[in-house]
C-alpha angles and dihedrals in degrees: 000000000000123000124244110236110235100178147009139188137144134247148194118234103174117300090353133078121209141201112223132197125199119217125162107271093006150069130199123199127185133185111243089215090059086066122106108180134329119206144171144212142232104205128070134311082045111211147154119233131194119206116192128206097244104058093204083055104110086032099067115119090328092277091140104041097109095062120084095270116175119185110259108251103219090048113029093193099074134052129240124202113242125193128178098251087222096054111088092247084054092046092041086055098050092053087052103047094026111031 
């Protein structure tokens, strides 16, 4: 069952910075500089992706299962986050990556 994200921010932990989500029970925390790309589209359904550098990445010991992951579609191997653009985790990442 995946967790609704009920929150996100960002923080600083030393020299990295880290996206964080809020789920009930859980949170997830990611390194920004483990991220590749992140990208949206404008067509529906409309969604925000983030890519990370190490494609194994998302894949490492299940820690991220519970987050909305979708096989990336030019490299079926690795996983890629996916979040509605009109959800508030959607809007919160795209202040943060396009504003």
């Amino acid at each position: 069952m995946k967790s609704e994200i009920q929150h996100i921010g960002t923080t600083k932990v030393g020299k990295e910075t880290f996206i964080y989500f809020f789920s009930p029970g859980r949170v997830f925390s990611l390194p920004v500089t483990r991220i590749k790309r992140v990208d949206y589209t404008r067509i529906e359904p409309k969604n925000i992706y983030i890519k990370f550098s190490d494609e194994d990445f998302l894949n490492t010991m299940d820690l991220y299962t519970d987050l909305p992951l979708e096989k990336d579609p030019t490299d079926p191997g690795s996983n890629l986050l996916c979040f509605p653009l009109d959800s508030d985790v959607g809007e919160a990442l795209t202040a943060i990556f396009f504003h």
